[in-house]
C-alpha atoms as one frame of an Amber mdcrd trajectory, in Angstrom:
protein
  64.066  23.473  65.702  67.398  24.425  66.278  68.081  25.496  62.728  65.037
  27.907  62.661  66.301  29.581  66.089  69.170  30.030  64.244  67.545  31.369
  61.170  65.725  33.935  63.543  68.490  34.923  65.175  70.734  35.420  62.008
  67.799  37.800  60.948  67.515  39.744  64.079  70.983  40.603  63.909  71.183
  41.483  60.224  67.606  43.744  60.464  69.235  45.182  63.508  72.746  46.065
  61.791  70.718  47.586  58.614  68.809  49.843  60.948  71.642  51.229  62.692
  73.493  51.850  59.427  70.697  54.108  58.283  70.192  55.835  61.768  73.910
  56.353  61.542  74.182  57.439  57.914  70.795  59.618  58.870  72.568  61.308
  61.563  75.688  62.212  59.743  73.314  63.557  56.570  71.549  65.656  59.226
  74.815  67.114  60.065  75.929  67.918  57.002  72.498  69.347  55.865  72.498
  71.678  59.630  75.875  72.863  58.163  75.768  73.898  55.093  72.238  75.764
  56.615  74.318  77.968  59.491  77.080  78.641  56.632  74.334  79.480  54.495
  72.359  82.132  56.899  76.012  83.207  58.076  76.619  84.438  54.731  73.322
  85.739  54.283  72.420  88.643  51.897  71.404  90.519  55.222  74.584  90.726
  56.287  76.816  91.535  53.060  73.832  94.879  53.452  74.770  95.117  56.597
  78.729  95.582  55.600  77.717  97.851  53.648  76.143  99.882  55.243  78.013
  99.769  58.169  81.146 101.475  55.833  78.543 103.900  54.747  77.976 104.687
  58.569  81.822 105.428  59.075  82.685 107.314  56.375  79.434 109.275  57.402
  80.744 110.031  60.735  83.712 111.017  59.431  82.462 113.036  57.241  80.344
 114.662  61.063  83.833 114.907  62.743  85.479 116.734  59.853  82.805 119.110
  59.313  82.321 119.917  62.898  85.991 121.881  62.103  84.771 124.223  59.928
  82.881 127.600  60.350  79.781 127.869  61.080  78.160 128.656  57.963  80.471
 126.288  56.290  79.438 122.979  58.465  75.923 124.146  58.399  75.353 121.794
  55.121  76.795 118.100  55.507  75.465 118.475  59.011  72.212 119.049  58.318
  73.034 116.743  56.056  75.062 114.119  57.905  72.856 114.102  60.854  69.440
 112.671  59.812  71.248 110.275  57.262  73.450 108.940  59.998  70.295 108.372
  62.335  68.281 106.266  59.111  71.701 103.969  58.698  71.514 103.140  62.528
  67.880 102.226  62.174  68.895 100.253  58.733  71.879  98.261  60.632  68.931
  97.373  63.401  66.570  96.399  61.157  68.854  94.196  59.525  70.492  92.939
  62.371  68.591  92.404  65.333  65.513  94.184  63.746  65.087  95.673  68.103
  63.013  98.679  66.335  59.742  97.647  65.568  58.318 100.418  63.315  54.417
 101.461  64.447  54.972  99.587  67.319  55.249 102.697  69.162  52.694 103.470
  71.079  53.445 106.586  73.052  51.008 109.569  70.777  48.717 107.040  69.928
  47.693 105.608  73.466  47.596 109.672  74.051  45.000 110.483  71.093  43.214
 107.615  70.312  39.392 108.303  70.662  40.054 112.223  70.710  39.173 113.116
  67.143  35.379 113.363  66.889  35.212 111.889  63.627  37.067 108.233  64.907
  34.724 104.996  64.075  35.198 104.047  67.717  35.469 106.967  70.023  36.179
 106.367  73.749  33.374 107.857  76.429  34.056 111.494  77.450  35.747 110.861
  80.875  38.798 109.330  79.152  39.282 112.014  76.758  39.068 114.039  79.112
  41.617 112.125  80.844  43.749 111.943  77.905  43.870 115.791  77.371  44.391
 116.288  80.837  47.348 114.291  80.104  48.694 115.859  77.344  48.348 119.555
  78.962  50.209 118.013  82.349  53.211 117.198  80.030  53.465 120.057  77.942
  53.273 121.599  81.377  56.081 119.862  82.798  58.130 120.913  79.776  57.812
 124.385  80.373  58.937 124.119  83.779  61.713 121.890  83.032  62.997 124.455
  80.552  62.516 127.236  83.200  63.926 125.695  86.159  66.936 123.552  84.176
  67.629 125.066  80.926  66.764 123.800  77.358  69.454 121.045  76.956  69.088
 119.549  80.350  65.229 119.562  79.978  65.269 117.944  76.396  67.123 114.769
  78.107  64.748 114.528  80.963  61.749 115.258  79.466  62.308 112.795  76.505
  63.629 110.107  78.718  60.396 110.531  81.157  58.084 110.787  78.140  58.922
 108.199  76.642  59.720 105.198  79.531  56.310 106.147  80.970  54.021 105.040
  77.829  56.670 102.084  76.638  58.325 101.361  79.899  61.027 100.284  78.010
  64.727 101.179  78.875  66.571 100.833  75.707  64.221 102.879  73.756  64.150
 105.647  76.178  67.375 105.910  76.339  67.772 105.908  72.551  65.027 108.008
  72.014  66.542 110.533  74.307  70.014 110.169  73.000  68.798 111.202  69.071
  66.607 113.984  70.139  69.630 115.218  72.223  72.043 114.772  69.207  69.466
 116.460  66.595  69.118 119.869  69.048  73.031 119.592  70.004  74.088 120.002
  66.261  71.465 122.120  64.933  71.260 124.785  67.861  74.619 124.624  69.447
  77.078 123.349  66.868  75.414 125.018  63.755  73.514 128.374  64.780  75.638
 128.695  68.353  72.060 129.051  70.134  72.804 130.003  74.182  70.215 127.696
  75.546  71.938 127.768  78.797  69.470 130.004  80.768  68.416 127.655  83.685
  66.483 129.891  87.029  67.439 127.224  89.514  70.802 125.821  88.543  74.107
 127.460  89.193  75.953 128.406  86.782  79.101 126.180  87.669  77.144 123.240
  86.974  75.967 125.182  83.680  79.802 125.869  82.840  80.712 122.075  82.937
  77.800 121.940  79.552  79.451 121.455  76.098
């Protein structure tokens, strides 16, 4: 009786030390495996685009600053240029980075006009087109007082801004949505054709003078 105790017991202990060897050798392959993976998606194709790209970016804004030295008529190229190919690399390096721009995800002109075409599978019932165009006049209203009472620039940055946040309600895309519209009418008016759109009816001119 003894001797079979014994027999168990010597067979508990050897089962017991075979298991743990292979939980332990287990363990350590699942380590290794978990490393090689985040050295693997660290050196991801993703990202040798994005270092590319991201040199494109700087020797396109370069090329922005050096241009913005020249004439008018001589800048009027590469920053025509310059300016819509630096706003696709931004998008690029987000889409391939933290991929934060969702294209047709927007939803701010379609909330506005779905239903108002007549020929839509689906239309909506007449009170919220009606709604919807009600809409649509209010804030092409609003514009035009903006750009009375402020001036062009200031009303392109709170127009946009408003626009925008109130059909997304989203902060960062207001803000960048605002900040590109403001950079495209900055460089094409102001920088290229030396447009005064400084002609606000309520604002003094000293806040006018402190403008770019």
């Amino acid at each position: 009786m003894p001797s079979i105790l014994h027999d168990r017991f010597m067979y508990a202990c050897m089962s017991h030390a075979v298991m743990e060897n292979t939980r332990q050798n287990g363990s350590s392959a699942t380590g290794v495996k978990s490393l090689v993976l985040r050295q693997a998606r660290r050196l991801d194709s993703n990202h040798f685009e994005a270092l590319f790209i991201g040199l494109l970016f700087t020797y396109t804004l370069l090329l922005i600053y050096t241009a913005l030295g020249y004439g008018s008529q001589p800048r009027l190229f590469p920053l025509l240029v310059g300016g819509p190919l630096l706003g696709l690399i931004i998008l690029r390096l987000d889409l391939l980075l933290t991929n934060h721009i969702q294209l047709g995800s927007s939803g701010v002109f379609q909330d506005m006009t779905d239903g108002l075409m007549d020929d839509e599978p689906n239309p909506i019932d007449p009170m919220t087109k009606y709604r919807r165009e009600a809409e649509i006049i209010l804030w092409l209203v609003t514009a035009l007082v903006l750009v009375w009472a402020i001036g062009f620039q200031i009303a392109l940055v709170v127009f946009v801004f408003l626009f925008v946040y109130s059909h997304e309600r989203d902060l960062i895309r207001a803000l960048g949505s605002t900040l590109i519209a403001y950079g495209i009418v900055y460089l094409l008016f102001v920088q290229l054709l030396s447009v005064n759109l400084y002609e606000p009816a309520l604002l003094p001119e000293s806040i006018m003078n402190t403008l770019p």
